[in-house]
PyMOL CGO cylinders between C-alpha atoms (Angstrom):
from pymol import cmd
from pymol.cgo import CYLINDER

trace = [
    CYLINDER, 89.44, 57.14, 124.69, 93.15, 55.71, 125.09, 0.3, 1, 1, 1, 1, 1, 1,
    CYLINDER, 93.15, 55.71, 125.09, 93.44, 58.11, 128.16, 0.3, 1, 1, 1, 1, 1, 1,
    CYLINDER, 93.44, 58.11, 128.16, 90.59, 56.46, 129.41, 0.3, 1, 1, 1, 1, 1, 1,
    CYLINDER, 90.59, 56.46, 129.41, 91.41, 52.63, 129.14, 0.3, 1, 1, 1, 1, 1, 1,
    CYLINDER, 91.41, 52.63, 129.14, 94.98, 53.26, 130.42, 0.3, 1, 1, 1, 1, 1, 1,
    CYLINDER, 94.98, 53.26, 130.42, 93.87, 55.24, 133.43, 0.3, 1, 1, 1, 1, 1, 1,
    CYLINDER, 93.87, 55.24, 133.43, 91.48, 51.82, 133.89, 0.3, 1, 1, 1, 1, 1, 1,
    CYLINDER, 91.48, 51.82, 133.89, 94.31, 49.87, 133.56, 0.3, 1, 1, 1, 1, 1, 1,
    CYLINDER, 94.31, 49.87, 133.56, 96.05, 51.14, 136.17, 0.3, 1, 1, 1, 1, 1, 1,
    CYLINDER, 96.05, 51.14, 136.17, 93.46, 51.78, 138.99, 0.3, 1, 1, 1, 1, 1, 1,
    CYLINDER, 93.46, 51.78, 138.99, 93.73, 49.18, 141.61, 0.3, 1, 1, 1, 1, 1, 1,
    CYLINDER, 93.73, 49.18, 141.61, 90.87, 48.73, 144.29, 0.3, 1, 1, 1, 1, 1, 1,
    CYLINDER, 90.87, 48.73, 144.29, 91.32, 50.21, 147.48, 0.3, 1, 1, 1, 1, 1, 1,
    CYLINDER, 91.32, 50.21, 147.48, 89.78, 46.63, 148.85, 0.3, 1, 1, 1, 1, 1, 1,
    CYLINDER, 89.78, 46.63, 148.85, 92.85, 44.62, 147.52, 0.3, 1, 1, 1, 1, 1, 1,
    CYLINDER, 92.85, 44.62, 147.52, 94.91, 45.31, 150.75, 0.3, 1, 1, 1, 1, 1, 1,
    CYLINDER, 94.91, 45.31, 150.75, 92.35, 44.74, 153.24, 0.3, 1, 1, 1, 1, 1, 1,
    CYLINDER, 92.35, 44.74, 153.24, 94.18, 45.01, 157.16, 0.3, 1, 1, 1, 1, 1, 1,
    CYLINDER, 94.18, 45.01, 157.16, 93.39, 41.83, 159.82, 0.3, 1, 1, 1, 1, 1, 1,
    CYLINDER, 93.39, 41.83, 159.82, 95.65, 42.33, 162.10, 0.3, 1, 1, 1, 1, 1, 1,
    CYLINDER, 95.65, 42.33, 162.10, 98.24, 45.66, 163.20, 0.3, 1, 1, 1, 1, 1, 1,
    CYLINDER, 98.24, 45.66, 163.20, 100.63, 45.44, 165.68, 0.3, 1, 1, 1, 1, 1, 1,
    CYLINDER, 100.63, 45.44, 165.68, 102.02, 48.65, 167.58, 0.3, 1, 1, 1, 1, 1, 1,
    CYLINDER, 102.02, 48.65, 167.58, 104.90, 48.82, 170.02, 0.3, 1, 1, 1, 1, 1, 1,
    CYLINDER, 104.90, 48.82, 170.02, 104.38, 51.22, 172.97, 0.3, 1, 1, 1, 1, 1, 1,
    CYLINDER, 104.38, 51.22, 172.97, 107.46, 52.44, 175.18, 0.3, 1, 1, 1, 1, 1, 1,
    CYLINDER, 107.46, 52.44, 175.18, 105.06, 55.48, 176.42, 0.3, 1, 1, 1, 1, 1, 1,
    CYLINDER, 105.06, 55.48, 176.42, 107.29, 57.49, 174.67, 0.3, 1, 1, 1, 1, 1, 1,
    CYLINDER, 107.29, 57.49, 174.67, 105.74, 60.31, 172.76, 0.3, 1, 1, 1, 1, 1, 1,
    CYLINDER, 105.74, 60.31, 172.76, 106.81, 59.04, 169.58, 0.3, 1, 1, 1, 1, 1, 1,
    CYLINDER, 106.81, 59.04, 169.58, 105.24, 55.54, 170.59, 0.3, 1, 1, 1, 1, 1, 1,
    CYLINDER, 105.24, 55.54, 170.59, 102.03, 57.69, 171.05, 0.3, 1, 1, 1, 1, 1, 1,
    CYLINDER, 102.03, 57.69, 171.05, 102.04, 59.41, 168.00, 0.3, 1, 1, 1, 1, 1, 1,
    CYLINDER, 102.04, 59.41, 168.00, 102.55, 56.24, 165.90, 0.3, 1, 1, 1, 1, 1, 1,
    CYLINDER, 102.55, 56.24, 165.90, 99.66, 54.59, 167.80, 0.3, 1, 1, 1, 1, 1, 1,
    CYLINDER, 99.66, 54.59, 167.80, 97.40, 57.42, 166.18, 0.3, 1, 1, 1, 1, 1, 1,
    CYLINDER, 97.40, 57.42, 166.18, 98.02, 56.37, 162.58, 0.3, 1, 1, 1, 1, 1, 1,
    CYLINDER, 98.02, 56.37, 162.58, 97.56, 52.56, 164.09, 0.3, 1, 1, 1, 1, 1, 1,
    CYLINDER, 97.56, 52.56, 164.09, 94.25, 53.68, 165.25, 0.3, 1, 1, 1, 1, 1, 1,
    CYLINDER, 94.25, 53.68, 165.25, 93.36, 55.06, 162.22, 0.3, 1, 1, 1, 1, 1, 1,
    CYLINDER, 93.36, 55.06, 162.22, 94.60, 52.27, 160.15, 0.3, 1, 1, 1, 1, 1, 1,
    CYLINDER, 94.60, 52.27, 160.15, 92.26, 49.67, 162.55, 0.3, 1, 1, 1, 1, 1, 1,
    CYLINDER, 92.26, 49.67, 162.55, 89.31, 52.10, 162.16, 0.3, 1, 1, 1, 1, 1, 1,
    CYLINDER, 89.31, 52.10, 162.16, 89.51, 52.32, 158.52, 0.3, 1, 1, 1, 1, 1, 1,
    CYLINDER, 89.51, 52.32, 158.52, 89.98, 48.27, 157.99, 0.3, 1, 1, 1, 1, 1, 1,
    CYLINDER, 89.98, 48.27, 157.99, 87.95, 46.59, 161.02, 0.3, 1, 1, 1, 1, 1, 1,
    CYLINDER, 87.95, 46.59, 161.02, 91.30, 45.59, 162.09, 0.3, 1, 1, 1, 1, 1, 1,
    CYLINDER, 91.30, 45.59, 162.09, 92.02, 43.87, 165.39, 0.3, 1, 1, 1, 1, 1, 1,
    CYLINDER, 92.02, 43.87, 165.39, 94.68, 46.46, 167.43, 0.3, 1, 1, 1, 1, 1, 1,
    CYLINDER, 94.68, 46.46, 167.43, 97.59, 44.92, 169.31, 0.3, 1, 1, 1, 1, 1, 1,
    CYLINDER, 97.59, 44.92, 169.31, 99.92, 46.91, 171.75, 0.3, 1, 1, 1, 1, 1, 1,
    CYLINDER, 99.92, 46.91, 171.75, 102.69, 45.54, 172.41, 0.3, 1, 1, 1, 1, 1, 1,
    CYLINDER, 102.69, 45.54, 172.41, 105.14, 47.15, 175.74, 0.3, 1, 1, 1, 1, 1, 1,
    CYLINDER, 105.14, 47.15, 175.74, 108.69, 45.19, 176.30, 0.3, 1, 1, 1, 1, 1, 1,
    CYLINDER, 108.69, 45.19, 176.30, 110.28, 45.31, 179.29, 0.3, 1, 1, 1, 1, 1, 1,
    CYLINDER, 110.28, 45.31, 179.29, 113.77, 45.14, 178.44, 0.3, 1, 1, 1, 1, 1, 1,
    CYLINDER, 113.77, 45.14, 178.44, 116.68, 43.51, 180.75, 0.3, 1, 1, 1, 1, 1, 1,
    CYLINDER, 116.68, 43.51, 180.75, 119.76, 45.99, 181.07, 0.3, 1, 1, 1, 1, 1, 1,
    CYLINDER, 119.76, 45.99, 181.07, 123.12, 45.49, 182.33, 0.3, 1, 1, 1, 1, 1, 1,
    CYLINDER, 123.12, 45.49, 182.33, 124.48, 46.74, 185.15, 0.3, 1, 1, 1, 1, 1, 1,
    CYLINDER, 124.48, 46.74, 185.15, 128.32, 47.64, 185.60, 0.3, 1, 1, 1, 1, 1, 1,
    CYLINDER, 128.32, 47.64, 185.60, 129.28, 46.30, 189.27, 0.3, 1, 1, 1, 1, 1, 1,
    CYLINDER, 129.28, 46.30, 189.27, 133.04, 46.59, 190.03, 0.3, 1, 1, 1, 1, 1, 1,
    CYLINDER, 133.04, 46.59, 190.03, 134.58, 44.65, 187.16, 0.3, 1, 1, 1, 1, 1, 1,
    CYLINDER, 134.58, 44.65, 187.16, 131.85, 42.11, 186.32, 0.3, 1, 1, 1, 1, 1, 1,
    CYLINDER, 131.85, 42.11, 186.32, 128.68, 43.19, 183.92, 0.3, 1, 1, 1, 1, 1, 1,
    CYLINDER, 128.68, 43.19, 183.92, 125.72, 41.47, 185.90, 0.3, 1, 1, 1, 1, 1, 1,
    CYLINDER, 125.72, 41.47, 185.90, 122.47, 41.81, 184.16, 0.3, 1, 1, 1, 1, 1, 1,
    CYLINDER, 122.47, 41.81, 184.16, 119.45, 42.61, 186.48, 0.3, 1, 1, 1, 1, 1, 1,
    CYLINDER, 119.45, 42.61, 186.48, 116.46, 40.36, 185.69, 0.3, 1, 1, 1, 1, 1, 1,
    CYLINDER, 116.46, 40.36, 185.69, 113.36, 42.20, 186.05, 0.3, 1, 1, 1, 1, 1, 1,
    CYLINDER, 113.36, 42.20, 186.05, 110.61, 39.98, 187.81, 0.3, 1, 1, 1, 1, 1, 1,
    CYLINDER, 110.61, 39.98, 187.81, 106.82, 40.61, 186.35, 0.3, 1, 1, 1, 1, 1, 1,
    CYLINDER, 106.82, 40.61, 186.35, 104.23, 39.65, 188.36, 0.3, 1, 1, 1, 1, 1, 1,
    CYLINDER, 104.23, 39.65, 188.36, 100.51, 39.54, 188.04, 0.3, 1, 1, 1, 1, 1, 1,
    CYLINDER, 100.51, 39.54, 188.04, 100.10, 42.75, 189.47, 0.3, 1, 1, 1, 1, 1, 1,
    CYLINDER, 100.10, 42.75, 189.47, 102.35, 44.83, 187.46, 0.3, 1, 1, 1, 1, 1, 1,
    CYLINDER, 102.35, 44.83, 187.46, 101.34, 42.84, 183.62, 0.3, 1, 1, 1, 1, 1, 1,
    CYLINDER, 101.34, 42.84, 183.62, 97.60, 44.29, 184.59, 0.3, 1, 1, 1, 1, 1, 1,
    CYLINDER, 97.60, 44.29, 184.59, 98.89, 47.25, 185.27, 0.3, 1, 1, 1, 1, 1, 1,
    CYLINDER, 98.89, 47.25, 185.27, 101.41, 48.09, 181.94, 0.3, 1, 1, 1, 1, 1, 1,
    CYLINDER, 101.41, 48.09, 181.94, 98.23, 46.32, 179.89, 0.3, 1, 1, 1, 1, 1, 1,
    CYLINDER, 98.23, 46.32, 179.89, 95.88, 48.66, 181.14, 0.3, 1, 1, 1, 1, 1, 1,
    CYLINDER, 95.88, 48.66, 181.14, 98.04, 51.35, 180.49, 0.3, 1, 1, 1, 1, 1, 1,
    CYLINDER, 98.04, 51.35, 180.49, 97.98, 50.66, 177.35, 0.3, 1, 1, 1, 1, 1, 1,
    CYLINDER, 97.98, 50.66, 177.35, 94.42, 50.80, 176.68, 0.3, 1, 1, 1, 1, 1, 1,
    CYLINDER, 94.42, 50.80, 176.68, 94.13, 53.37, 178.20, 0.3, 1, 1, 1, 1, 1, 1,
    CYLINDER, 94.13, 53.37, 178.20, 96.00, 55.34, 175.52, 0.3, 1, 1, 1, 1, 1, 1,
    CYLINDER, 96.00, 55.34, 175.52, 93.24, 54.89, 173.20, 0.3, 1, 1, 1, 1, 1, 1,
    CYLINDER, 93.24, 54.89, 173.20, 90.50, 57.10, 173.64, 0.3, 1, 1, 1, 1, 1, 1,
    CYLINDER, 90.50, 57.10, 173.64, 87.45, 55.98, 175.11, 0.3, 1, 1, 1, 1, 1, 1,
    CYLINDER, 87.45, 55.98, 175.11, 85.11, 56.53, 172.76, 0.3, 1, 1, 1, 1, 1, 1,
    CYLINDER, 85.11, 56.53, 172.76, 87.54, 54.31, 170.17, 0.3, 1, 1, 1, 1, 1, 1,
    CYLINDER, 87.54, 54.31, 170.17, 87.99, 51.24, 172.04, 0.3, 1, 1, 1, 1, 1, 1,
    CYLINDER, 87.99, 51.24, 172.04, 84.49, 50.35, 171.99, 0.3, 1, 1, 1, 1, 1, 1,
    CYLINDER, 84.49, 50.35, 171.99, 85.28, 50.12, 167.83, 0.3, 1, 1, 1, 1, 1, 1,
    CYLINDER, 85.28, 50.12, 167.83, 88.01, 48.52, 168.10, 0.3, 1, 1, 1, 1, 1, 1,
    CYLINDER, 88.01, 48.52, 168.10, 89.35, 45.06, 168.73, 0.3, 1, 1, 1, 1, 1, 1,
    CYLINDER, 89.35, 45.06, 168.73, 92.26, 45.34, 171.12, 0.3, 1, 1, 1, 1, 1, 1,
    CYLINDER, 92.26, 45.34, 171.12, 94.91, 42.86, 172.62, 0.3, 1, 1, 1, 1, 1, 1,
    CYLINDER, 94.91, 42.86, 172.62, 97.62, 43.81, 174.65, 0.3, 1, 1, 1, 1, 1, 1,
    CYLINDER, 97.62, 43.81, 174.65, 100.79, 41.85, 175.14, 0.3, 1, 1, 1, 1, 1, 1,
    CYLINDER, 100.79, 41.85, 175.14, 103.80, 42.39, 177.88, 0.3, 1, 1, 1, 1, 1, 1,
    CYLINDER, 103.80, 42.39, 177.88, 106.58, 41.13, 177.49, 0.3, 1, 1, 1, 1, 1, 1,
    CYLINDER, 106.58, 41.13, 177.49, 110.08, 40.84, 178.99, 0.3, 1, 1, 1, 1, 1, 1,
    CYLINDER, 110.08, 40.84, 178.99, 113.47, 40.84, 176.61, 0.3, 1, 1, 1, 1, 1, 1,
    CYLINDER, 113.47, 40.84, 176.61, 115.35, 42.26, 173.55, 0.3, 1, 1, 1, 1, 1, 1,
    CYLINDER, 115.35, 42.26, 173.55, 112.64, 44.49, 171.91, 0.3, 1, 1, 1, 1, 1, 1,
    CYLINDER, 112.64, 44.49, 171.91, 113.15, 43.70, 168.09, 0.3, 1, 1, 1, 1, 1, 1,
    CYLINDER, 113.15, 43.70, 168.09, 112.85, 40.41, 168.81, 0.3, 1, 1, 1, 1, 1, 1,
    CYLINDER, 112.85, 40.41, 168.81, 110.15, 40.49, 170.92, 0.3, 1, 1, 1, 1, 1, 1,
    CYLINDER, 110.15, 40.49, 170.92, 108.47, 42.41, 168.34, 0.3, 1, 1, 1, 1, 1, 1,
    CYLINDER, 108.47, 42.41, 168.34, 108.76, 40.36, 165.56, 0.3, 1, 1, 1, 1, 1, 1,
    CYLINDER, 108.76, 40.36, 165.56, 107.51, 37.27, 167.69, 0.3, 1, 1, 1, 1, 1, 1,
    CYLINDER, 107.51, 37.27, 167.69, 104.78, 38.79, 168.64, 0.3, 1, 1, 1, 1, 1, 1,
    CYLINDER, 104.78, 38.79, 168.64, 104.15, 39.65, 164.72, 0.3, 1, 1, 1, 1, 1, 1,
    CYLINDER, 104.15, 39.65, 164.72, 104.54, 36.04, 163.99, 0.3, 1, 1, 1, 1, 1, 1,
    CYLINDER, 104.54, 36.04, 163.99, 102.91, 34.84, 166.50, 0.3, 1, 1, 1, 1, 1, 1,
    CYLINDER, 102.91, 34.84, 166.50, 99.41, 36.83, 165.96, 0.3, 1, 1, 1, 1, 1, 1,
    CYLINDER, 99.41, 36.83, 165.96, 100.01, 36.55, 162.14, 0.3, 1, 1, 1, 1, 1, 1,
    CYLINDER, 100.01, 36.55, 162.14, 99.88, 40.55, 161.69, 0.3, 1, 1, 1, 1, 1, 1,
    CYLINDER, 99.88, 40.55, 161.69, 99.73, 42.32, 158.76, 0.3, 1, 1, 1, 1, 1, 1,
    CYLINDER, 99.73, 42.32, 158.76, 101.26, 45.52, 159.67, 0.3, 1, 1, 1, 1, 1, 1,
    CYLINDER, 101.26, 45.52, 159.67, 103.40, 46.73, 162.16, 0.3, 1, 1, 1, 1, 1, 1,
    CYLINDER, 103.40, 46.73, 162.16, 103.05, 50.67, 163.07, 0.3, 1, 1, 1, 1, 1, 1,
    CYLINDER, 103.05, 50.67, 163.07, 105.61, 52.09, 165.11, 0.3, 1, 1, 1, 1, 1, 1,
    CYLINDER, 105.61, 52.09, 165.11, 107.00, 54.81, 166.52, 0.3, 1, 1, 1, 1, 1, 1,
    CYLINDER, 107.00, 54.81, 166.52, 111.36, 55.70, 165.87, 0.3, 1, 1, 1, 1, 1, 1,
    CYLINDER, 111.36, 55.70, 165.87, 113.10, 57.99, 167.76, 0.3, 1, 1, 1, 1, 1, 1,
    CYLINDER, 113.10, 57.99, 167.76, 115.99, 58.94, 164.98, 0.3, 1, 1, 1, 1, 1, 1,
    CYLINDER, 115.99, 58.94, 164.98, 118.95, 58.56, 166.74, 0.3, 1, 1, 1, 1, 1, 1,
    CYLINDER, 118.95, 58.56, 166.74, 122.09, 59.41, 165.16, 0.3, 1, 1, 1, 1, 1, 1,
    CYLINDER, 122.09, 59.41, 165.16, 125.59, 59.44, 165.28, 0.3, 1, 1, 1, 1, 1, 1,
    CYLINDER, 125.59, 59.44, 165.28, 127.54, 57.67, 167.93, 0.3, 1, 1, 1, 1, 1, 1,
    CYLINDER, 127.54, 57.67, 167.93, 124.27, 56.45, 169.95, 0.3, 1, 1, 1, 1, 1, 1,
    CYLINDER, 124.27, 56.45, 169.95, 123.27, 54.84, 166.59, 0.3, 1, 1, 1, 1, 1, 1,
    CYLINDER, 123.27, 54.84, 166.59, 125.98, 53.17, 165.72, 0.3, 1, 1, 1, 1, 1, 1,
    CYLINDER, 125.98, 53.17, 165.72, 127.13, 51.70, 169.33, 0.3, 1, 1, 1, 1, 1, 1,
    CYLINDER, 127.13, 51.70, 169.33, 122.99, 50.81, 169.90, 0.3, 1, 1, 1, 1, 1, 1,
    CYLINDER, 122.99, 50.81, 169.90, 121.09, 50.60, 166.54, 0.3, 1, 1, 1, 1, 1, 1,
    CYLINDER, 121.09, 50.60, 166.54, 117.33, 51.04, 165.98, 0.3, 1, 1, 1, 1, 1, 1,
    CYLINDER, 117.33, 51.04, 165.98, 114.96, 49.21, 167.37, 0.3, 1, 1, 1, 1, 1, 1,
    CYLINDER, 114.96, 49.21, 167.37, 112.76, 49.78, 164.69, 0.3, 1, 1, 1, 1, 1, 1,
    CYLINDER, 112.76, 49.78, 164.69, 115.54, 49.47, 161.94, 0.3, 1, 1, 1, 1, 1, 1,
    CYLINDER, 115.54, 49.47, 161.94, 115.78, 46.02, 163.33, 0.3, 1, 1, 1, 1, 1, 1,
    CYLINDER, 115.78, 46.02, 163.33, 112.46, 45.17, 163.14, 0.3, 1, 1, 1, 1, 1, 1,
    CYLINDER, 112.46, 45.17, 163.14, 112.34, 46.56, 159.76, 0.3, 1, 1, 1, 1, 1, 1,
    CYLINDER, 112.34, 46.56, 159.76, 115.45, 44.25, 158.21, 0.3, 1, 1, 1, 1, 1, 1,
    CYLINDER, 115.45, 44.25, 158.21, 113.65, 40.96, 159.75, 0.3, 1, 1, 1, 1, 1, 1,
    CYLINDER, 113.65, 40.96, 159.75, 109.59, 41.88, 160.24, 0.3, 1, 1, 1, 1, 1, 1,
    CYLINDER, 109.59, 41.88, 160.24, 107.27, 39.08, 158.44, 0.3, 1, 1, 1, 1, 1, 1,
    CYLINDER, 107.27, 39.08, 158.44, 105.41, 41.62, 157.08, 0.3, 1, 1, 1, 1, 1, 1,
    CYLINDER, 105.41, 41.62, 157.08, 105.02, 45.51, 156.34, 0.3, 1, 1, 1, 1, 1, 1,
    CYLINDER, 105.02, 45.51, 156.34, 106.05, 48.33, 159.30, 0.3, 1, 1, 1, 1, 1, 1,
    CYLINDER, 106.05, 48.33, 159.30, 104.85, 51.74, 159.11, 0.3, 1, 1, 1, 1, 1, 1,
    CYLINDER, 104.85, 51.74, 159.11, 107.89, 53.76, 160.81, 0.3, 1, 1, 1, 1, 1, 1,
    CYLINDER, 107.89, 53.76, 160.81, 106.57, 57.09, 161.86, 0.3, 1, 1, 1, 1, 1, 1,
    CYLINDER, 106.57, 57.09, 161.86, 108.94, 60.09, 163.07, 0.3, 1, 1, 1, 1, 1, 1,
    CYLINDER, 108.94, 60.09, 163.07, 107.63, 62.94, 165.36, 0.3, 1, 1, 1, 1, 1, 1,
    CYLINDER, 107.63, 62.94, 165.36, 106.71, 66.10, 163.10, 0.3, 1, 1, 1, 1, 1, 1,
    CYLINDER, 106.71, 66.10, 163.10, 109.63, 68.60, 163.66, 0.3, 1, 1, 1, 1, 1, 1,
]
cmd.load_cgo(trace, "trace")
């Protein structure tokens, strides 16, 4: 009987964290891709609304002595074209299931990130991390360490499987 009422008094509905909203960064990489699956899954399972997110970052450009940074120009053309790339990464017979947005966006990716998660009040964000180490890591940090330390809510980091 005391088994019984502790094992009660423990168990905590599977309702009480009930998704809205996920957010998931694509870079097209493969671990982008993979993380999108548990995203998918995670929409599926709650109803929730889907958003894919793709930044285009600025980079800097070493020309003579002076660092110039190149300012990429979106137009029209080429925001359809990244946002129907990303729906197109979900499955056909899934996106009739599933509410999707897609947002593209130019600047520093963790930031951009966490706007966007602010800005569409998400619950969770699912992405992808490469695991860089070493050198690379230290000199450029994680994007998705980044948006860990400041996110306004949950992220799901998922790895590749070795």
């Amino acid at each position: 009987m005391l088994i019984v009422l502790l094992a009660t008094a423990f168990f905590i509905p599977e309702s009480m964290i009930k998704l809205k909203k996920i957010l998931c960064p694509i870079d097209f990489s493969a671990c982008s891709t993979y993380a999108l699956s548990y995203a998918i899954d995670l929409s599926l399972k709650d109803h929730a609304s889907l958003y894919l997110i793709h930044v285009i970052e600025p980079y800097m450009s070493d020309i003579g002595d002076i660092l110039k940074q190149i300012d990429l120009l979106l137009d029209d053309k080429q925001t359809e074209s990244l946002k129907m790339r990303l729906i197109n990464l979900i499955p056909d017979n899934i996106r009739t299931n599933i509410n999707i947005g897609t947002l593209v966006v130019k600047g520093i990716p963790f930031v951009e990130i966490i706007t966007a998660a602010k800005d569409n009040q998400v619950d969770l964000i699912v992405m992808g991390t490469h695991g860089k180490t070493g050198l690379e890591h230290i000199l450029i940090g994680s994007v998705a360490e980044r948006v860990i330390q400041r996110s306004p809510c949950p992220v799901l980091s998922i790895r590749l499987p070795k």
